[in-house]
C-alpha positions, 0 to 999 in steps of 0.5 A: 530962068527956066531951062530945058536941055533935051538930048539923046535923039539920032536915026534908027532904024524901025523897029529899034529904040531911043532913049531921050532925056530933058535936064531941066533947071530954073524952077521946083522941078518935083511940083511940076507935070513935065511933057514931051511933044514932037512936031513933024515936018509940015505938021502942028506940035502934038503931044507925045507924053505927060507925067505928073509930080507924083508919077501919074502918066498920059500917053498919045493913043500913038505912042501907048504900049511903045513909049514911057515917060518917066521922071527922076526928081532928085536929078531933076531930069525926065526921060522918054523910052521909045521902043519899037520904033515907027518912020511916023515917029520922025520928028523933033522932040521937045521938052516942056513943061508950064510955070505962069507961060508954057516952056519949051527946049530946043529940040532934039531930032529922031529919024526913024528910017523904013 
């Protein structure tokens, strides 16, 4: 079955970075657009980053020039790079991506303090 493993999350500082990655397993990882979405307290999921099989990338208007998604198909593993780090970037980040329904991960938690 699919399954979606995200880590690397934590408290920093604003300014500073992350680095989170997605281990996925349960289907062809290399044909699929993976994404990472973030969701705030109080607040709806929101998309954060795509990329696509071949490499192509969609950020949030938010998260541009900051963030970078990135995809390793031979470890089946995508990767987020936060830098210069905002306290509205505090939230729990997820993993998806889509095979027939819509899969999600656990979560992994990023506090960004002021």
């Amino acid at each position: 079955q699919v399954q979606l493993v995200e880590s690397g999350g934590g408290l920093v500082q604003a300014g500073g970075s992350l680095r989170l990655s997605c281990a996925a397993s349960g289907f062809i990882f290399s044909i699929r657009t993976m994404g990472w979405y973030r969701q705030a307290p109080g607040n709806e999921r929101e998309l954060v980053a795509t990329i696509t099989p071949g490499g192509s990338t969609n950020y949030a208007d938010s998260v541009k020039g900051r963030f970078t998604i990135s995809r390793d198909n031979a470890k089946f593993t995508v990767i987020l790079q936060m830098d210069s780090l905002k306290p509205e970037d505090t939230g729990v980040y997820y993993c998806s991506t889509e095979r027939s329904r819509r899969y999600w991960g656990q979560g992994t938690q990023v506090t960004v303090s002021s």
